[in-house]
C-alpha positions in Angstrom: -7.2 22.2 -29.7 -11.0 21.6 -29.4 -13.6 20.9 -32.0 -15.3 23.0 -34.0 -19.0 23.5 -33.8 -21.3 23.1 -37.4 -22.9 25.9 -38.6 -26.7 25.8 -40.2 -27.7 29.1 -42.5 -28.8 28.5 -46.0 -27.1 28.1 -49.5 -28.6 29.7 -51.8 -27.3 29.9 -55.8 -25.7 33.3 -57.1 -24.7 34.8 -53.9 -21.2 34.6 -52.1 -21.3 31.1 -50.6 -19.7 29.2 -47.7 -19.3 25.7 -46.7 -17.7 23.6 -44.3 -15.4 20.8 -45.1 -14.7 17.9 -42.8 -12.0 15.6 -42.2 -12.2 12.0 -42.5 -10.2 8.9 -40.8 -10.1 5.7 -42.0 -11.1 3.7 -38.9 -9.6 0.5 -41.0 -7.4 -0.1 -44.5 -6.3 -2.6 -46.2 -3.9 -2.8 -49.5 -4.9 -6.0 -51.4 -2.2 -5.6 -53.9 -0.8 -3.0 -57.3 -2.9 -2.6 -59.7 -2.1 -2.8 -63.9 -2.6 1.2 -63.8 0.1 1.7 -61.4 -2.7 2.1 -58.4 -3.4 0.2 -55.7 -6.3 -1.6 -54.7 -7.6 -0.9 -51.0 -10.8 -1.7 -49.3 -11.0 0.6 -46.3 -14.0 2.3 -43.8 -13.8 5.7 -44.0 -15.3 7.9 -40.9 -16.0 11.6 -41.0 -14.9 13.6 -38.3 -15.7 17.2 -36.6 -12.4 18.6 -37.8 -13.1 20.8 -41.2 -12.1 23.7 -43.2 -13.9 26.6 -44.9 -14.3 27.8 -48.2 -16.1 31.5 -48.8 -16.9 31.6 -52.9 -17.7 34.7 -53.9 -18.8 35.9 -57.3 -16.4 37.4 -59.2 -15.4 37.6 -63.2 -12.1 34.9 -62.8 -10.7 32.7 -61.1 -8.7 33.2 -57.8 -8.0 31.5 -54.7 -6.6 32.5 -51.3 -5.3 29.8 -49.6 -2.5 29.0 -47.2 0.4 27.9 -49.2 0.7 24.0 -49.2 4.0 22.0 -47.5 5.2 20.5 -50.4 3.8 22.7 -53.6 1.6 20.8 -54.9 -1.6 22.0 -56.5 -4.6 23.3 -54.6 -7.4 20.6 -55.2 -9.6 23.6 -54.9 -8.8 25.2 -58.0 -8.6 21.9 -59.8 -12.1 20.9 -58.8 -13.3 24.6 -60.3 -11.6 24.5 -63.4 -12.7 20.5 -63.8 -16.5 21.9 -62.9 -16.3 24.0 -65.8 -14.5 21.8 -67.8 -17.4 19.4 -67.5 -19.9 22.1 -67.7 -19.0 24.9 -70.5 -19.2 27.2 -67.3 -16.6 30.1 -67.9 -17.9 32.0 -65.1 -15.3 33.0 -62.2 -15.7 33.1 -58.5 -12.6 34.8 -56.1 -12.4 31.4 -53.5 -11.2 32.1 -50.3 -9.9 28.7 -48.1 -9.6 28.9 -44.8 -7.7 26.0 -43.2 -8.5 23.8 -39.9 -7.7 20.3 -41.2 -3.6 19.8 -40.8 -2.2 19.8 -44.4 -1.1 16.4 -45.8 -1.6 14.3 -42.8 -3.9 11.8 -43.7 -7.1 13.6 -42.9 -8.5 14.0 -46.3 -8.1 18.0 -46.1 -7.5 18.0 -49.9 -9.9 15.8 -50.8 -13.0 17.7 -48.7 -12.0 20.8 -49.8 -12.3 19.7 -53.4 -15.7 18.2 -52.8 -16.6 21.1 -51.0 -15.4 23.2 -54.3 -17.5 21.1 -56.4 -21.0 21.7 -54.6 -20.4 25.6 -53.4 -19.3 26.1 -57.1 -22.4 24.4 -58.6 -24.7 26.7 -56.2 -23.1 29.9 -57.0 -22.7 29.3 -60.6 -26.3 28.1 -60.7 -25.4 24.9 -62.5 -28.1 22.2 -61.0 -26.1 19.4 -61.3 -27.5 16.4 -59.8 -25.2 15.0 -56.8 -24.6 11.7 -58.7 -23.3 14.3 -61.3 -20.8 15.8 -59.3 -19.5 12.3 -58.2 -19.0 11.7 -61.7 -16.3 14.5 -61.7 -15.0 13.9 -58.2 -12.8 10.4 -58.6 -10.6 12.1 -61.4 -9.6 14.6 -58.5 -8.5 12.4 -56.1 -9.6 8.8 -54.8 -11.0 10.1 -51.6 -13.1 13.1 -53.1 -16.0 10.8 -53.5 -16.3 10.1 -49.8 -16.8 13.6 -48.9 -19.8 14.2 -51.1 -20.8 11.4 -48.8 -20.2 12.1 -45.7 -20.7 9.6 -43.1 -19.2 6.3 -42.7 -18.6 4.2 -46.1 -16.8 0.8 -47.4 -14.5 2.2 -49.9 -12.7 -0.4 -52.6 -11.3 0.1 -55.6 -8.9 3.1 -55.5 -10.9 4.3 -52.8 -13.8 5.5 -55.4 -15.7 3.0 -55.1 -18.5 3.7 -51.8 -21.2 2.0 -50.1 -22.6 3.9 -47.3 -22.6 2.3 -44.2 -25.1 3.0 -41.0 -23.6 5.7 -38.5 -22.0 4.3 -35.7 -22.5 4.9 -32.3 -21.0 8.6 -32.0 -17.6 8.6 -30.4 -14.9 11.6 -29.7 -11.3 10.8 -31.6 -8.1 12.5 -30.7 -6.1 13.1 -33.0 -1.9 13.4 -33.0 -0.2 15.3 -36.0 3.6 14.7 -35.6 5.6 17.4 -36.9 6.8 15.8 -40.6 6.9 16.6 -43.7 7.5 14.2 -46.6 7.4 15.5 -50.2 4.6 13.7 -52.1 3.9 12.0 -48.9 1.1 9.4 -50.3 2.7 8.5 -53.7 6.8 7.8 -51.8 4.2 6.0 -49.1 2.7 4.1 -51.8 6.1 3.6 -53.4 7.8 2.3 -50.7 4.9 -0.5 -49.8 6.2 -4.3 -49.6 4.5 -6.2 -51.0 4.3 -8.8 -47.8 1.7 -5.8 -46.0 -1.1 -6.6 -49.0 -3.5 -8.5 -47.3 -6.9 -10.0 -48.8 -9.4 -7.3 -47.0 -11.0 -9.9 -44.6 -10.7 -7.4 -41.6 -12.4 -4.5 -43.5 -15.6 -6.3 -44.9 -15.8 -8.2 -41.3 -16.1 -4.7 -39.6 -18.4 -3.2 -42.2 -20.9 -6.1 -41.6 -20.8 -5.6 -38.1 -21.4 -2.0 -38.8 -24.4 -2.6 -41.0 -26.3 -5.0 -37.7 -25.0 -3.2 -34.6 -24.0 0.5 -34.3 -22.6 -0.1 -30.8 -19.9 -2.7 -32.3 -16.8 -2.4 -31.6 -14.1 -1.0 -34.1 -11.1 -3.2 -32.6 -9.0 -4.6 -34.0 -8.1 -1.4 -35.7 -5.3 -1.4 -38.4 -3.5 0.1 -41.5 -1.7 -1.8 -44.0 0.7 1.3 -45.0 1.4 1.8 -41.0 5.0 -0.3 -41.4 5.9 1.8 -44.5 4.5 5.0 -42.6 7.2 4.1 -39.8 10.1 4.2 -42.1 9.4 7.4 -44.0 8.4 9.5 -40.7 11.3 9.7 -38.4 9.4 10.5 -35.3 5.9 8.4 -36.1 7.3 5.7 -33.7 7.4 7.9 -30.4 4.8 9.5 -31.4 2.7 6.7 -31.5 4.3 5.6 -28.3 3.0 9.0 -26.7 -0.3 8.3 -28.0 -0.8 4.8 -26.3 0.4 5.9 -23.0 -1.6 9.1 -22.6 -4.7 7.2 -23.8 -4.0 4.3 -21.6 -4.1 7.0 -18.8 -7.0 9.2 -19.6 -9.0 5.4 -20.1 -8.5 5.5 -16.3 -8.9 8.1 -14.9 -11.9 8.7 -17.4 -13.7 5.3 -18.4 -16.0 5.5 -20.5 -16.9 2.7 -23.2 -16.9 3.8 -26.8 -19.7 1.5 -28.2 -19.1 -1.8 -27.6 -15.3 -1.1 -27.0 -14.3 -0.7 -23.1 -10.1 -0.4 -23.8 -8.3 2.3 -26.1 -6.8 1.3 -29.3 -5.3 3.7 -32.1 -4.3 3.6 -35.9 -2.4 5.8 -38.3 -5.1 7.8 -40.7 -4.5 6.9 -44.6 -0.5 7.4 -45.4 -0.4 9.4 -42.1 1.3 10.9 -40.7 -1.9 11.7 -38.6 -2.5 9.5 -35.7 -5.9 8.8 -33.7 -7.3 7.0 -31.0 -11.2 7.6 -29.5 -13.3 7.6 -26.2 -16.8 7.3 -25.4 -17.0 11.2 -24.1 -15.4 14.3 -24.5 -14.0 14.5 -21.1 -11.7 11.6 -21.6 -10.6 12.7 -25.1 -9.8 16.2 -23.8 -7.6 14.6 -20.4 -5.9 12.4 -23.5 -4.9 15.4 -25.6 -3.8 17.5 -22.6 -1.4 14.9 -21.3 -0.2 15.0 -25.0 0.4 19.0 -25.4 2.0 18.1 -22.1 4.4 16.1 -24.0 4.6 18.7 -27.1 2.6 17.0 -29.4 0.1 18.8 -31.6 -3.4 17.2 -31.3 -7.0 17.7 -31.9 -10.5 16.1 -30.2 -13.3 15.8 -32.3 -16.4 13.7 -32.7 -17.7 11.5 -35.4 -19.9 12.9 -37.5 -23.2 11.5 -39.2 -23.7 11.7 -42.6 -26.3 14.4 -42.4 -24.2 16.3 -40.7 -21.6 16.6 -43.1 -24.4 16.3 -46.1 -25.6 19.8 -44.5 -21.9 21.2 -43.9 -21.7 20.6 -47.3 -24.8 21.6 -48.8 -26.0 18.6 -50.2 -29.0 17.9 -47.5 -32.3 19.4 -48.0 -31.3 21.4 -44.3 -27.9 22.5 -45.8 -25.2 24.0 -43.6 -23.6 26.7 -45.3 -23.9 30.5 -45.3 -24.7 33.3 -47.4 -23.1 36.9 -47.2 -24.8 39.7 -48.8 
């Protein structure tokens, strides 16, 4: 499975309206400890990538939503994020939502999360609401601690609960592939959470060092990359372990065959994405990321390639950026 290509057309308020969300990876996280409202604290940087979903709103006198039916249940975040916009707004206008997936459900891309933010901004076009961007982060953390980021876009320091951004310069671009084992866990993030020693907090040292190499260099290298809830991950996913195993050796072999320096990093590495169980690694060019997830449909394994993405691109996806990417149907 390849990447998707952005789209640029124009949002415009009161018609039917369509945006692009993207995934995200965290490139790095850290779990410095519970918190006394049953949270944890993490400091993590968060990286947006070319995998994303769409959302089509379309004006309509309720609400509705067609949407692939989620794994476990649980509540779309799209129909949450409308009903909290017009909580916060007095709006009692509808719109028929239609969500169409690309991001792998509840695997540690931030699919949820984007398509809430996404939700958020098409929603305050169509319903001609004007909120101010800072306004619609206001509502976003009460949605989920990642929705913030993807009203971002980019690359950001995240702390707190994960609400808590500072954007951080764009790295030198690089193309990620990205493993989705076959599992399923039932409230994946809060049992992941749950199950989390307390020996794998850590202060947040390796985080803050890589964002302040991000904010001098753009070429620096990501190594060393890591996850604090990758041991916990590794009991509640059966089959994360050879997964992971698959991943190093096919990387390990398309780095041959294919070298070609991400940055400032000339040797593969790989890391689990938020409470997983999504897996990535990342090459310099697409050639090498595509011989990497060959060898691992080879293998049976479900994967993706996609690049990094800037945070105008995604700002634009969104429709947040004075250039928006989004489209308008008559």
């Amino acid at each position: 499975m390849t990447r998707q290509s952005p789209i640029e057309t124009p949002l415009h308020p009161g018609h039917a309206v369509q945006v692009r969300a993207y995934a995200k990876v965290n490139i790095v996280l850290e779990v410095l400890g519970r918190r006394p409202d049953g949270y944890h604290e993490i400091c993590s940087i968060l990286q947006a990538i070319g995998l994303y979903d769409e959302l089509i709103c379309e004006p309509a006198p309720d609400l509705s939503l067609d949407a692939p039916p989620l794994a476990d249940a649980a509540p779309n975040l799209v129909m949450r994020a409308a009903s909290a916009l017009q909580e916060a707004t007095g709006c009692q206008a509808g719109a028929a939502l239609t969500l169409r997936k690309g991001i792998p459900v509840a695997s540690g891309l931030g699919g949820g999360s984007a398509d809430a933010a996404a939700a958020l901004v098409a929603l305050n076009a169509l319903w001609k609401l004007y909120l101010e961007p800072a306004e619609l982060a206001r509502i976003a953390p009460a949605l989920g601690s990642d929705v913030p980021f993807f009203l971002l876009g980019g690359t950001a320091l995240a702390r707190g609960r994960g609400e808590q951004l500072e954007a951080l310069p764009d790295p030198v671009p690089r193309w990620l592939v990205i493993l989705v084992p076959e599992s399923v866990l039932p409230e994946k993030t809060r049992q992941i959470y749950g199950m989390l020693d307390p020996r794998w907090y850590t202060a947040g040292g390796f985080v803050l060092t890589l964002a302040q190499r991000l904010r001098t260099n753009p070429a620096t290298s990501w190594r060393p990359l890591g996850n604090g809830l990758e041991p916990t991950a590794m009991e509640a996913f059966p089959d994360l372990r050879a997964a992971r195993n698959a991943l190093v050796e096919t990387s390990e072999q398309a780095w041959r065959e294919f070298p070609a320096p991400a940055g400032e990093d000339a040797e593969p590495d790989w890391n689990l994405s938020g409470a997983g169980p999504a897996l990535f690694t990342y090459f310099g060019d697409q050639q090498g990321a595509e011989r990497c997830r060959a060898l691992l449909a080879e293998r049976g394994y479900r994967a993706y390639v996609a690049p990094t993405l800037s945070r105008l691109a995604c700002q634009e996806a969104i429709g947040l950026a004075p250039r928006v990417a989004a489209g308008v149907r008559g």
